[in-house]
C-alpha positions, 0 to 999 in steps of 0.5 A: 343522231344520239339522244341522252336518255333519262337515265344519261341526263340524271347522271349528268345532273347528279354529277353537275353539283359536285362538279360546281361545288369541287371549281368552286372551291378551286378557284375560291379567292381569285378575282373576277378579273384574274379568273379571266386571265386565267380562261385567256391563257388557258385557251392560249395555251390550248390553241398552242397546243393544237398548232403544235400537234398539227406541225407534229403531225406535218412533220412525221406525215413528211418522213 
């Protein structure tokens, strides 16, 4: 089991702002209903992505 240590979370905080401000900004001007498409193929593609590398990987495992 692992912990975050005090020093860890006030990394992860400190890195938290910037991070929101930069997607923020990123995707300034999309709609609410687009960001959700948006999420959709992305996770879409992700899943492809997964599919793929796992008949790569019975592909070569054959050779």
């Amino acid at each position: 089991m692992a912990e975050i240590t005090p020093a860890g979370q006030a990394w992860i905080e400190a890195f938290r702002k910037p991070s929101q401000l930069a997607m923020r900004a990123m995707f300034r001007g999309f709609t609410a209903e687009e960001l959700l498409v948006f999420r959709d193929l992305c996770l879409r593609l992700a899943t492809n992505q997964h599919r793929l590398a796992d008949h790569l990987r019975q592909i070569g495992s054959q050779s």
